[in-house]
PALO-93024 format. One record per atom (N, C-alpha, C, CB): atom name; x, y, z; residue in one letter; residue number from 1. Coordinates in Angstrom, 1 decimal, decimal comma, padded with zeros to 4 digits. Glycine has a CB too. Layout:
BEGIN
site X Y Z code pos
CA X Y Z A NUM
...
***
This chain:
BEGIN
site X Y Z code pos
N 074,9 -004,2 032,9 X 1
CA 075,1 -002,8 032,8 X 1
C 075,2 -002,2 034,1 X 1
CB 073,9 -002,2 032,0 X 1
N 076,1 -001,1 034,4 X 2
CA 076,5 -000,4 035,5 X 2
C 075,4 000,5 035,8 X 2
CB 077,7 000,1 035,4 X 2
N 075,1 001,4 034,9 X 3
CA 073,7 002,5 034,7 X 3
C 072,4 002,1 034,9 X 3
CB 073,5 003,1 033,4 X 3
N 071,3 002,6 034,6 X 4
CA 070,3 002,3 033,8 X 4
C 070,0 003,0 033,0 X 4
CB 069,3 002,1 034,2 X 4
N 069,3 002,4 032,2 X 5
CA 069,2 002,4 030,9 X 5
C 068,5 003,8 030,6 X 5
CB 068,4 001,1 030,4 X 5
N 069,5 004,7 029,6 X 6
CA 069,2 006,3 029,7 X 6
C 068,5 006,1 028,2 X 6
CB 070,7 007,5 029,9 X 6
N 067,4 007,2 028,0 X 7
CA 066,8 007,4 026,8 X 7
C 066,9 008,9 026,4 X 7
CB 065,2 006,9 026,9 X 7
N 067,5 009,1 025,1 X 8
CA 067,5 010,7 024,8 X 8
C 066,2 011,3 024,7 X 8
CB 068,2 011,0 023,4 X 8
N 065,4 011,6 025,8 X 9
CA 064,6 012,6 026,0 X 9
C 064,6 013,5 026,7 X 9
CB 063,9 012,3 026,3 X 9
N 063,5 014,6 025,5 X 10
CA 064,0 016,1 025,5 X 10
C 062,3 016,8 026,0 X 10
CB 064,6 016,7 023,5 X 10
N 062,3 017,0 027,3 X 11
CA 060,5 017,2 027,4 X 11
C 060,2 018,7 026,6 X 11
CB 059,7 017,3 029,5 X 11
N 061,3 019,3 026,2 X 12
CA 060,9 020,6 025,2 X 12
C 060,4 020,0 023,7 X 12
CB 062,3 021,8 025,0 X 12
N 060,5 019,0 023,5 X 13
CA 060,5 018,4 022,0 X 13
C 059,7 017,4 021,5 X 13
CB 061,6 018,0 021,6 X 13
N 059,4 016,8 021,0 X 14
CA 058,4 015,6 020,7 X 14
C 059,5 014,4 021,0 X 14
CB 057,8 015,5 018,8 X 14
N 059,0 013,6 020,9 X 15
CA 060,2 012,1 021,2 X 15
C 059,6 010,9 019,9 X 15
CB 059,9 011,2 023,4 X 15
N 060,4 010,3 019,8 X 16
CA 059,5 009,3 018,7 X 16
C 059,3 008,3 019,6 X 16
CB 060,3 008,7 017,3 X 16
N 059,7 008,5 020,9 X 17
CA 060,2 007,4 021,9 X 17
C 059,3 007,1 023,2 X 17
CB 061,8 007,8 022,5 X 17
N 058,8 008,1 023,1 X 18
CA 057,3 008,6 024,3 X 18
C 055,9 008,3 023,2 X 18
CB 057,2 011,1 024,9 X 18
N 055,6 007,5 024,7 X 19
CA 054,1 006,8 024,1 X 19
C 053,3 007,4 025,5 X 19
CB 054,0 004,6 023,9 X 19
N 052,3 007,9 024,6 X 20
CA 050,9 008,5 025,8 X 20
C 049,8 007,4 026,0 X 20
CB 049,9 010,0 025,0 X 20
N 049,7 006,9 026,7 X 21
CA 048,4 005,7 027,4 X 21
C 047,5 006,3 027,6 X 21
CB 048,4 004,9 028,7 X 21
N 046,1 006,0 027,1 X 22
CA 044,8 006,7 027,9 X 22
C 044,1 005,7 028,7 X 22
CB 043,7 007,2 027,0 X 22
N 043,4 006,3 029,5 X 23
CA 043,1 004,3 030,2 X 23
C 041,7 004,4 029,2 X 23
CB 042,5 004,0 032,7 X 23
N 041,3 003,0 029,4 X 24
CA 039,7 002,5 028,7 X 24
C 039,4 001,6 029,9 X 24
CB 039,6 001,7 026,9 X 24
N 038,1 002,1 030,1 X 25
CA 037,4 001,1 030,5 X 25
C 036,7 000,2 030,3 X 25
CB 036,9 001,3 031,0 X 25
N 035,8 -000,5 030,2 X 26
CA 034,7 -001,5 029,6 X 26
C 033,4 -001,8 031,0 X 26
CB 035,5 -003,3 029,1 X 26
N 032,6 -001,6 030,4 X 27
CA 031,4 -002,2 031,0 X 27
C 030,4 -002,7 030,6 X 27
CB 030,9 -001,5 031,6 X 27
N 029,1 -002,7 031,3 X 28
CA 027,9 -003,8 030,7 X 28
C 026,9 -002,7 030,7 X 28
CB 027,3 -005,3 031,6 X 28
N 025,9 -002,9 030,0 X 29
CA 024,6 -001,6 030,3 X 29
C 023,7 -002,4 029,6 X 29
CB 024,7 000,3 029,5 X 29
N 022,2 -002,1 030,0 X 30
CA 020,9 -002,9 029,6 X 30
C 020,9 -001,7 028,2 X 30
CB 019,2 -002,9 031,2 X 30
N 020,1 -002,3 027,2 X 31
CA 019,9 -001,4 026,0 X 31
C 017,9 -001,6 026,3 X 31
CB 020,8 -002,2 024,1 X 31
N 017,9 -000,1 026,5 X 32
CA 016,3 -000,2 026,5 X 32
C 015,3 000,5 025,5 X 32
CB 015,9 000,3 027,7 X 32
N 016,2 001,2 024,8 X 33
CA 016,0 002,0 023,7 X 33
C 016,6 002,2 022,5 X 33
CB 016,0 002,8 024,0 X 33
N 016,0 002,3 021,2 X 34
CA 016,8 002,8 020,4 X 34
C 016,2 004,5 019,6 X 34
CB 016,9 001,5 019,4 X 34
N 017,4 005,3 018,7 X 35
CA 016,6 005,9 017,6 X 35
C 017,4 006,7 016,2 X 35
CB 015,7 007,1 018,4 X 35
N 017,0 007,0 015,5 X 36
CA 018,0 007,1 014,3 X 36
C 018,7 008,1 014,6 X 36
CB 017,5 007,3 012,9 X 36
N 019,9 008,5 014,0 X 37
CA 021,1 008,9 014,2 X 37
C 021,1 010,2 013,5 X 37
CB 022,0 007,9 013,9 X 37
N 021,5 011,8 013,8 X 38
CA 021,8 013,1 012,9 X 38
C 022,6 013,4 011,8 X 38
CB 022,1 014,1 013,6 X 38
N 022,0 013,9 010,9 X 39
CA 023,5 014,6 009,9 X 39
C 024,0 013,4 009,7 X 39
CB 024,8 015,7 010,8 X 39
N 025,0 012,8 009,2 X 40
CA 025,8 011,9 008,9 X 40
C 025,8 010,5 009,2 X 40
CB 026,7 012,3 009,3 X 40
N 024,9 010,9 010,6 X 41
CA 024,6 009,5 010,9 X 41
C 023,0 009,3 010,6 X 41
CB 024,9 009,2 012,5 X 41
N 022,6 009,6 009,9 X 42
CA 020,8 009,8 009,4 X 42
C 020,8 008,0 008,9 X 42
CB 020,3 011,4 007,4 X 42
N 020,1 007,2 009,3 X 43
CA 019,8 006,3 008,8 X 43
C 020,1 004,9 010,2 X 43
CB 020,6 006,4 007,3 X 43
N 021,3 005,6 010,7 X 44
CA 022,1 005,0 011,7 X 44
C 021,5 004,7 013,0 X 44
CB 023,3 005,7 012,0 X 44
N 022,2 003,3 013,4 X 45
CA 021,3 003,0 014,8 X 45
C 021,8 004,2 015,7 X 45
CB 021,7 001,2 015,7 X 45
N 021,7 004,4 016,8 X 46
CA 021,8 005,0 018,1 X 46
C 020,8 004,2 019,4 X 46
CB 021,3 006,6 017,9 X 46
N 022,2 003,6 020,3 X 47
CA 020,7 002,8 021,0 X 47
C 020,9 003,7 022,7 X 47
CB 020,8 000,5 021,2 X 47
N 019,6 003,4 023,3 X 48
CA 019,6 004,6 024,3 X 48
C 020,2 003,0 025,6 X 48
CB 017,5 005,8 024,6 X 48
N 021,2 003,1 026,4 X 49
CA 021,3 002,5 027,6 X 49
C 020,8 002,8 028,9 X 49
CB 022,2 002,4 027,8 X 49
N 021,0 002,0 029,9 X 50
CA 021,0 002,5 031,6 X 50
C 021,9 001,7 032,3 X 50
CB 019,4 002,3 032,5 X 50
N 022,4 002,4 033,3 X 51
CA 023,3 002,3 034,2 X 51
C 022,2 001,8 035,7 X 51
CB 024,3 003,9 034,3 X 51
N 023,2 000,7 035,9 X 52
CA 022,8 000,1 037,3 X 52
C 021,2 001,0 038,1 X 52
CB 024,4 000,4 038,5 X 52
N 022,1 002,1 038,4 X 53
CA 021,1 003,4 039,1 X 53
C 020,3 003,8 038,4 X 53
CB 021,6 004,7 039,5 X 53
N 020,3 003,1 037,0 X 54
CA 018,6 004,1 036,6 X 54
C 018,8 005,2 035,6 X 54
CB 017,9 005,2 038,1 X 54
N 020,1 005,7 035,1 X 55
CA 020,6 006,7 034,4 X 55
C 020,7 006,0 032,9 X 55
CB 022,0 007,1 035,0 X 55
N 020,5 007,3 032,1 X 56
CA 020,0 006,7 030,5 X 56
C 021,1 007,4 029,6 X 56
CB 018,2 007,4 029,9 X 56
N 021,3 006,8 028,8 X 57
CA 022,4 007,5 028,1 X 57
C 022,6 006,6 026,6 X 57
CB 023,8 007,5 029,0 X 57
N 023,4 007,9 025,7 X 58
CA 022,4 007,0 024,4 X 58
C 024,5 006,6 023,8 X 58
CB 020,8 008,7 022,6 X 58
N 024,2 006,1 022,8 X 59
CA 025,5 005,1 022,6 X 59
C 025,8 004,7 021,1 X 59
CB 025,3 003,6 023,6 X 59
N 026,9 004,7 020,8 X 60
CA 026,9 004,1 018,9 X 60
C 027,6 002,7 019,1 X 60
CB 028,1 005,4 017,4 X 60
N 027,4 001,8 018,2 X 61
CA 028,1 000,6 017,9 X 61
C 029,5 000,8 017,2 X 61
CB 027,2 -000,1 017,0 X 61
N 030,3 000,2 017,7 X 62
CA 031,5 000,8 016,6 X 62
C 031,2 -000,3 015,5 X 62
CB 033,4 000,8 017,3 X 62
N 031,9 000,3 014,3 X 63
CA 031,6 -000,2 013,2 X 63
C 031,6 001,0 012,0 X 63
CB 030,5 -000,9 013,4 X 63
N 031,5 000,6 010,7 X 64
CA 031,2 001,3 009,8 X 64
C 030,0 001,7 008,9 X 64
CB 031,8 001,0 009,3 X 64
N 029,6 002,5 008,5 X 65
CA 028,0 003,0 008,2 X 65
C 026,8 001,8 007,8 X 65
CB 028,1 004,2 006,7 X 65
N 027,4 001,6 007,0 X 66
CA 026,7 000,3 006,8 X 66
C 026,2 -000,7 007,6 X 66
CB 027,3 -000,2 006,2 X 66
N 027,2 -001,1 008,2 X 67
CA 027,1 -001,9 009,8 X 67
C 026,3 -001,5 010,5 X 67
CB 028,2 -002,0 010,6 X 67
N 026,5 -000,2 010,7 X 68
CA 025,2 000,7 011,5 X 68
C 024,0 000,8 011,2 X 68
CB 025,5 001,9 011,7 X 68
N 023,4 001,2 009,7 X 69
CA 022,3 001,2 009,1 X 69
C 021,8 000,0 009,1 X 69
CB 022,5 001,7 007,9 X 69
N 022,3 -001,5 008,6 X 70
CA 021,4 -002,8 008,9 X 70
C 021,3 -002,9 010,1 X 70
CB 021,9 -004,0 008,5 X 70
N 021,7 -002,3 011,2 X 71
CA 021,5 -002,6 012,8 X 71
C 020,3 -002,1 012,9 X 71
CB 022,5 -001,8 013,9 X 71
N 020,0 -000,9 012,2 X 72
CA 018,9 -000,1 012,4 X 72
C 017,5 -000,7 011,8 X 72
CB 019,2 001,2 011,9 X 72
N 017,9 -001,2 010,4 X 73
CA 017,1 -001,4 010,1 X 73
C 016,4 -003,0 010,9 X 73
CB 017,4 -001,0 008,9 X 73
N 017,1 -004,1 011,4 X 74
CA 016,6 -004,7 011,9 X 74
C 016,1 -004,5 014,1 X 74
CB 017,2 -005,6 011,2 X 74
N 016,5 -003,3 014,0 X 75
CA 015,6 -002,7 015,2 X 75
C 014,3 -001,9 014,7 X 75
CB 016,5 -001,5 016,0 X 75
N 014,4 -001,6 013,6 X 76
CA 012,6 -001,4 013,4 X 76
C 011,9 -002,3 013,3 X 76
CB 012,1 -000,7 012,2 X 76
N 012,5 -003,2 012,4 X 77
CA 011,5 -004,7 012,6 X 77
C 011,2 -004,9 013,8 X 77
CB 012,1 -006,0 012,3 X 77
N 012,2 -005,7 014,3 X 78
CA 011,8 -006,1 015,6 X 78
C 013,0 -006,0 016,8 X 78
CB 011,4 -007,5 015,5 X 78
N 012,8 -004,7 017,5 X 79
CA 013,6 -004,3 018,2 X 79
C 013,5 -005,2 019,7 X 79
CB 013,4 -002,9 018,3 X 79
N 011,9 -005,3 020,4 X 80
CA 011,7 -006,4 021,3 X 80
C 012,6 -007,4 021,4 X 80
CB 010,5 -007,0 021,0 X 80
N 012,1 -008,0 020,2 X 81
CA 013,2 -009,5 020,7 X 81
C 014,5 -009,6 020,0 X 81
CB 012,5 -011,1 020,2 X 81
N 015,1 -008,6 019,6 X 82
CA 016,7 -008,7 018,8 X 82
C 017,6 -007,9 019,9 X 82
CB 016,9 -007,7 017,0 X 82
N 016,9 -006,5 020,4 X 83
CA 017,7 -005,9 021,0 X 83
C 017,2 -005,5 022,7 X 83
CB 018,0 -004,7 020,0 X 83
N 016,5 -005,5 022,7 X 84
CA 015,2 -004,9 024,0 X 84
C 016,1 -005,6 025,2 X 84
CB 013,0 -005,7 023,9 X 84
N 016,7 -005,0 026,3 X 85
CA 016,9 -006,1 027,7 X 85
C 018,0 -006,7 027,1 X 85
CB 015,5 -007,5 028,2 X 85
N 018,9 -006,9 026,6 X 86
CA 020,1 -007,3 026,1 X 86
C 021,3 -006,5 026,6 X 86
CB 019,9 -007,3 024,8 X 86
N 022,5 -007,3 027,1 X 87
CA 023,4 -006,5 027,7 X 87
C 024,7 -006,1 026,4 X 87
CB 024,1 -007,4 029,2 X 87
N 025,0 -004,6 026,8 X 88
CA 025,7 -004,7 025,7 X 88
C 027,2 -004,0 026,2 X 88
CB 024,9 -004,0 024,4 X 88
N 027,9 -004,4 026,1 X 89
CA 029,4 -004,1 026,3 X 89
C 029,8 -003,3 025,9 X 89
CB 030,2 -004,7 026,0 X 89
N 030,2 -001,8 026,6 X 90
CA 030,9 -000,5 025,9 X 90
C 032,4 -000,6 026,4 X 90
CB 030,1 001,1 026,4 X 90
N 032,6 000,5 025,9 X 91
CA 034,1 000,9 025,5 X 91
C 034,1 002,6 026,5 X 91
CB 034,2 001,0 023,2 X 91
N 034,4 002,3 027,9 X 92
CA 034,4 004,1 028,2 X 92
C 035,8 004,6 028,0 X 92
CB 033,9 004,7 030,0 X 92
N 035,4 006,1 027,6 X 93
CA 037,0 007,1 027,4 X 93
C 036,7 007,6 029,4 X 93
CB 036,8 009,3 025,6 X 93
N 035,7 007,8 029,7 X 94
CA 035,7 008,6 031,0 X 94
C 034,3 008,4 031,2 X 94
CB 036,3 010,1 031,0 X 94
N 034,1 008,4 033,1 X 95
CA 032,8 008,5 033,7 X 95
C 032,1 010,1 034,2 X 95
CB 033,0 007,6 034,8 X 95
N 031,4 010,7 033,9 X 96
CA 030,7 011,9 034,5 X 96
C 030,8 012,1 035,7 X 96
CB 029,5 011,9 034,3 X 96
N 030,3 012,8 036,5 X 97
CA 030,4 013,4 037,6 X 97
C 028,8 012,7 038,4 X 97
CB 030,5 015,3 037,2 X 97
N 028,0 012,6 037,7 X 98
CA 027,1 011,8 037,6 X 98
C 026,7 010,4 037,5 X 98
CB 026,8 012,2 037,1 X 98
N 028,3 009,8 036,9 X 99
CA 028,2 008,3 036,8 X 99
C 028,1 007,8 035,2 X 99
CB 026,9 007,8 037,8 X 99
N 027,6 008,5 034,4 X 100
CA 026,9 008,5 033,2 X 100
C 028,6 008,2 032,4 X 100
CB 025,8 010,1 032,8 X 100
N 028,3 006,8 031,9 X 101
CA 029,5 006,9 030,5 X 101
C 029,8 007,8 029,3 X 101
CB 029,2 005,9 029,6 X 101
N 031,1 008,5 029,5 X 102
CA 031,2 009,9 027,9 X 102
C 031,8 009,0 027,1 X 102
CB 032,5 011,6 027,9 X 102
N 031,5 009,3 026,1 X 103
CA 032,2 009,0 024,8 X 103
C 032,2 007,4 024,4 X 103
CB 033,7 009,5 025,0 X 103
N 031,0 006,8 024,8 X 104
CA 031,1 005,5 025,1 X 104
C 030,9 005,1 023,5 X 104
CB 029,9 004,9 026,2 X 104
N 031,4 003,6 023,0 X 105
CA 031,4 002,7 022,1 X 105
C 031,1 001,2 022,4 X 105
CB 032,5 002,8 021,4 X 105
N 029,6 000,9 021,6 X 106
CA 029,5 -000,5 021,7 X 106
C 030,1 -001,2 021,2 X 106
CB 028,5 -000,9 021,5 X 106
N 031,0 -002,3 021,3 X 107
CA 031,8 -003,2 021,2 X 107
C 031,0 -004,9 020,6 X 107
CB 032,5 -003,1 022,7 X 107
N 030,3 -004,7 021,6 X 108
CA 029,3 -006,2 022,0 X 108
C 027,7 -006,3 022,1 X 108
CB 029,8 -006,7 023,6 X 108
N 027,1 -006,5 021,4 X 109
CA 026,0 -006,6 021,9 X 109
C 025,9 -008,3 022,1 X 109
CB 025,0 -005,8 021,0 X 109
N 025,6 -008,7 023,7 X 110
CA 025,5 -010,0 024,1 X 110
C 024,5 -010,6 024,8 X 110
CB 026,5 -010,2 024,9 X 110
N 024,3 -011,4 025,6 X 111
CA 023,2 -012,2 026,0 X 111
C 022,1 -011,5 026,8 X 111
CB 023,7 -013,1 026,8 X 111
N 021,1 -012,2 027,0 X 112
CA 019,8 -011,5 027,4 X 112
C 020,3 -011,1 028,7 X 112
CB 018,3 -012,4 027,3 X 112
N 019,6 -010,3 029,3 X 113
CA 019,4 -010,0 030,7 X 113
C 018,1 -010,5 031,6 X 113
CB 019,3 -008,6 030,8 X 113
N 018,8 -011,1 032,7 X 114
CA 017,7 -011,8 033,2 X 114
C 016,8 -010,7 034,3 X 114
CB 018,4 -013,2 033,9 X 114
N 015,3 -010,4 034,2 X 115
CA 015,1 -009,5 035,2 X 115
C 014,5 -010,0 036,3 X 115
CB 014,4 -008,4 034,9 X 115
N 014,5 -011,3 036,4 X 116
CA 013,8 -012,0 037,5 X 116
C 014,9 -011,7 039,3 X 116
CB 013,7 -014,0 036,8 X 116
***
C-alpha cells in the first residue's frame, strides 16, 4: 500500500472503531482485617489491607454475593489462620495522592506472608 492505512473517523461522533483503554494495575497488600459489608452488601466480607508504609484501606473480593457471604462467614470462624497476614492481590483503577489504592478489587487471595 502507497498510504497508510486511513480509518473513517469523525472526533464529533461516536466511532464503532475507537476503543478507550484504562490502564489497571495489580498489586500485593497484607490483609490484616476484616468487617461486614452496608446496605446491599450486609452479610458480605469487606477485608481491611495495608500498603508497604503502613496505610490501611478496606477492599471487596470480586465475585458474586454469595461468594462473598461464605468468605465472610468463614472469617468469623477463623479469620487468624484462613485470612490474617495473607497476601492478597488487587486489581487498582488508580493510586491516591497519598498512595492508598481507589477502587481496588481482590482478585487473589494467596500465600502467607512471611514477617520474619
Amino acid at each position: 500500500m502507497d498510504r497508510p492505512y486511513e480509518l473513517n473517523f469523525n472526533k464529533e461522533r461516536r466511532s464503532a472503531w475507537y476503543l478507550k483503554r484504562k490502564k489497571k494495575n495489580d498489586a500485593e497488600y497484607i490483609i490484616v482485617n476484616f468487617a461486614q459489608g452496608k446496605g446491599k452488601n450486609m452479610g458480605c466480607v469487606v477485608f481491611e489491607l495495608e500498603t508497604a508504609d503502613g496505610k490501611r484501606f478496606c477492599s471487596v473480593p470480586n465475585g458474586i454475593y454469595d461468594y462473598r457471604k461464605d468468605l465472610y462467614r468463614q472469617a468469623v470462624k477463623d479469620f487468624p489462620g484462613k485470612f490474617m497476614g495473607k497476601l492478597a492481590k488487587v486489581l487498582i483503577d488508580d493510586i491516591s495522592k497519598d498512595g492508598v489504592p481507589l477502587r481496588g478489587r481482590i482478585v487473589q487471595i494467596g500465600r502467607d506472608y512471611n514477617f520474619d
